[in-house]
C-alpha positions in Angstrom: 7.8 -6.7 8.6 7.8 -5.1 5.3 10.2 -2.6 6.2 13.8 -3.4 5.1 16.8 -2.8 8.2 18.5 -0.4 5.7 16.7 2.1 3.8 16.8 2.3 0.1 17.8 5.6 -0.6 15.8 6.2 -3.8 12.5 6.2 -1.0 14.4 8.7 0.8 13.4 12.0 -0.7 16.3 14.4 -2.0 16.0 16.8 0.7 16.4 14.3 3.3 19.5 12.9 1.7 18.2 10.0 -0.6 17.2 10.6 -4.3 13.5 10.4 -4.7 12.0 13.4 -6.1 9.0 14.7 -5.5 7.0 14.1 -8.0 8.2 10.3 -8.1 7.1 10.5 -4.5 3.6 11.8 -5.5 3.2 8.9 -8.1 4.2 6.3 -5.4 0.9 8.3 -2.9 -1.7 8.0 -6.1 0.1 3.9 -6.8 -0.4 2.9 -3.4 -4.1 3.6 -3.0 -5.0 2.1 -6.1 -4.1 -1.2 -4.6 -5.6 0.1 -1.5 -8.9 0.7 -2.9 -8.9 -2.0 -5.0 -9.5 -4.2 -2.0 -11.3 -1.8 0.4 -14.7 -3.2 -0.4 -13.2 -6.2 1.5 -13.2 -4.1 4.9 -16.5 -2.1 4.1 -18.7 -5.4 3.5 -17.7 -6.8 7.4 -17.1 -3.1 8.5 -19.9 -0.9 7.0 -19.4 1.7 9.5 -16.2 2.3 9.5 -14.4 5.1 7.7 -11.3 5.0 8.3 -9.6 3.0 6.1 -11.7 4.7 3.2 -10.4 8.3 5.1 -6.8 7.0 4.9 -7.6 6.3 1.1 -8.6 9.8 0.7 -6.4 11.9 3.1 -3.2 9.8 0.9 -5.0 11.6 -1.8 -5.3 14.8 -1.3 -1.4 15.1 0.6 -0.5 14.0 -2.9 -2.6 17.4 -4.4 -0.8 19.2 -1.7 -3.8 20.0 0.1 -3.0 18.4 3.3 0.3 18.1 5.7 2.4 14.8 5.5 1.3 14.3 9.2 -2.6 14.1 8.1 -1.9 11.6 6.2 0.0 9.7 8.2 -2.2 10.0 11.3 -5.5 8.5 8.9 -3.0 5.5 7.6 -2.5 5.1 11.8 -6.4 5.4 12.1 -7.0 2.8 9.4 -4.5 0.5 11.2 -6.1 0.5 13.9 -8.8 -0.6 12.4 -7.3 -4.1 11.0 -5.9 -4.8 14.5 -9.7 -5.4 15.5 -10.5 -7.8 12.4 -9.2 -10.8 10.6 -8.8 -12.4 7.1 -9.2 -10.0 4.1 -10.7 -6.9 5.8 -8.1 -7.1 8.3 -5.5 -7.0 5.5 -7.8 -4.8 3.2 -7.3 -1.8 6.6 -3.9 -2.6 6.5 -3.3 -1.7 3.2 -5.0 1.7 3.3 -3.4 2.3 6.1 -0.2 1.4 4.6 -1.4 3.6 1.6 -2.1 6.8 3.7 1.9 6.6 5.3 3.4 6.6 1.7 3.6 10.2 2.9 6.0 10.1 5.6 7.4 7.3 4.1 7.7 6.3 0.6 8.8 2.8 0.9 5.3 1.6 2.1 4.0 1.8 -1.3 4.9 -2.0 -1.0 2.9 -2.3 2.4 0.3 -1.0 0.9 0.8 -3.9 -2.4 1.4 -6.6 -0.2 -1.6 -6.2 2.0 -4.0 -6.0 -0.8 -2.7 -8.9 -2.3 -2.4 -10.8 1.1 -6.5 -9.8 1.2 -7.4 -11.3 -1.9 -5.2 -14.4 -1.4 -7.5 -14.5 2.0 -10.7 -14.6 0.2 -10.0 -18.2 -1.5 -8.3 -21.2 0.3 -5.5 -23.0 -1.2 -4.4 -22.8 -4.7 -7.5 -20.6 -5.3 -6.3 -17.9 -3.4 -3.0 -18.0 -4.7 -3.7 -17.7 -8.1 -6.3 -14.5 -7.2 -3.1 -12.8 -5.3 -1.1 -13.2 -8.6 -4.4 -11.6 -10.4 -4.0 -9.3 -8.3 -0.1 -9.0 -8.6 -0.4 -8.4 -11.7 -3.7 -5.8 -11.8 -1.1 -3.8 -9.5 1.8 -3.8 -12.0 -0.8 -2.9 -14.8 -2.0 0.6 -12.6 2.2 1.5 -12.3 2.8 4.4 -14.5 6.0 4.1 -16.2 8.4 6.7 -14.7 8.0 4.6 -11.5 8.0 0.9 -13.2 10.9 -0.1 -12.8 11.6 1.5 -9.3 9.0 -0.7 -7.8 9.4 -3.8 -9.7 13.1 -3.8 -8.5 11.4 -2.8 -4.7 9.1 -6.2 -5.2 12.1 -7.8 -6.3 14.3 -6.8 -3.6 11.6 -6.8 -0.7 9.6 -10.2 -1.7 11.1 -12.2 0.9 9.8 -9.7 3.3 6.3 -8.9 1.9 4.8 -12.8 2.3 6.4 -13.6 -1.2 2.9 -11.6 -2.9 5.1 -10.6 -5.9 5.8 -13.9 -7.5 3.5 -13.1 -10.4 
């Protein structure tokens, strides 16, 4: 689970009660990806065929330009999904995390879903203490990409979350 039980209202958009704006909301869609694609060559090398998480990666993109529907989005992240369940190790979690990516849409809070699974695919690529110390790399390529009117937002999310997001963000 990487969803908390009560929802953080500044991932709630103003309109729908919470305090996100919109363009904070946009930054989150372009964040999540990053990490997203940062990984996706994990899928791609077992999955060469396969579009969708690399679709989910793009259809997260262009919702952010305002060229597509939430619900677009949000269907390619379920597409991508559905794509992990098939697999396992780091292209499994490298589909999950675009999929994650591509529902930042319709819900901003899985900007960490998105985090977590990329790191959780890196961690997967080494054993031991070798994979561990490539997810804080990775950790900490993530924080770098985070532009700073939404810094502090998701470092407090990572914070707050950690415990339910696999520990990634002890980096």
């Amino acid at each position: 689970m990487i969803l908390p039980k009560v929802r953080d209202p500044r991932f709630i958009t103003i309109r729908r009660g919470g305090t996100l704006t919109d363009s904070d909301h946009q930054l989150l869609a372009l964040w999540a990806p990053a990490c997203a694609e940062h990984v996706l060559h994990l899928f791609e090398s077992e999955q060469p065929s396969d579009p969708r998480p690399r679709e989910a990666i793009e259809q997260i993109h262009a919702w952010a330009r305002g060229e597509i529907r939430m619900s677009q989005s949000r269907a390619a992240g379920g597409h991508a999904m559905a794509a992990a369940r098939e697999l396992g190790g780091p292209a499994r979690h490298a589909a999950f995390a675009a999929g994650q990516a591509a529902v930042v849409a319709h819900v901003a809070a899985h900007e960490l879903g998105a985090a977590a699974y990329a790191i959780k695919a890196v961690r997967a690529t080494a054993p031991g203490p070798e994979g561990e110390s490539a997810g804080r790399l990775e950790c900490r390529w993530q924080r770098e990409q985070l532009p700073d009117v939404i810094r502090e937002l998701v470092l407090d999310d990572q914070r707050l979350r950690n415990d339910i997001c696999w520990s990634v963000f002890d980096c």
